[in-house]
N, C-alpha and C positions, 0 to 999 in steps of 0.2 A: 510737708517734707522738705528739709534744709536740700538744695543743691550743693557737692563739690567736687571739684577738676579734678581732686586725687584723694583716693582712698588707701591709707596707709595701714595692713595689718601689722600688728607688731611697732613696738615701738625702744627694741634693744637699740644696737650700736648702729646695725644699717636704715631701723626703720627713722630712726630719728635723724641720721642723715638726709636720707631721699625725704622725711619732709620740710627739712630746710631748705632743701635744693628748690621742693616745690613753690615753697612760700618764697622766695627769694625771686623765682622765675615770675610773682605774682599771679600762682593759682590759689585757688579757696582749697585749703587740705585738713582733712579728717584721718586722727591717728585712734584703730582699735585697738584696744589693747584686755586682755583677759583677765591680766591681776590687777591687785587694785592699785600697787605703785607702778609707776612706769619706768623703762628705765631698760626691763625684761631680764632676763635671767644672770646674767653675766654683771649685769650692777649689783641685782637685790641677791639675791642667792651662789651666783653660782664661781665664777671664776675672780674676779674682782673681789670681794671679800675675803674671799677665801685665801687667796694673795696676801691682800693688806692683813688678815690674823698671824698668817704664815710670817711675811716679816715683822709685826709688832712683838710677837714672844720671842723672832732669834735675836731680837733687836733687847726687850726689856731683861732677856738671860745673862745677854751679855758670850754666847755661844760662839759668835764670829769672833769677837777678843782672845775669845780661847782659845783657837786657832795657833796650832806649832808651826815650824819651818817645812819640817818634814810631813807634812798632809792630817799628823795625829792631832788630840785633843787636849790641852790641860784642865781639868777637874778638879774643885775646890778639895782639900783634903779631906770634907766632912763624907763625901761623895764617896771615896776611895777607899775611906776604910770601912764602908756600910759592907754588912756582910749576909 
């Protein structure tokens, strides 16, 4: 059985901190983790993706461009006269 100084569950945004922190202090650190990429929910799934999809469509629409003075939207004409 491996011995180490710190036992890291999780390995999202704080687990991967605190085992930097550890290995950096020069303990031996062991990160569990339950899926099989690391990273935990907020890289592979959860907030973070879903962010970057959210800005790659308002981005590839072009919807922010369309953006009026007054708060409204402009809409290609094909858009406007769908009925």
């Amino acid at each position: 059985m491996q011995q180490y100084d710190l036992i890291v569950i999780g390995s999202g945004p704080g687990g991967q901190r605190a085992a930097i922190q550890g290995a950096k202090a020069g303990k031996r650190v062991a990160v569990v983790e339950k899926q099989a990429a690391i990273g935990g929910v907020s890289v592979n799934t959860g907030t973070i993706p879903s962010k970057t999809m959210r800005e790659a469509v308002l981005h590839l629409s072009g919807f922010r461009q369309r953006k009026r003075d007054d708060g409204g939207f402009e809409f290609p004409s094909a858009a406007r006269n769908r009925k």
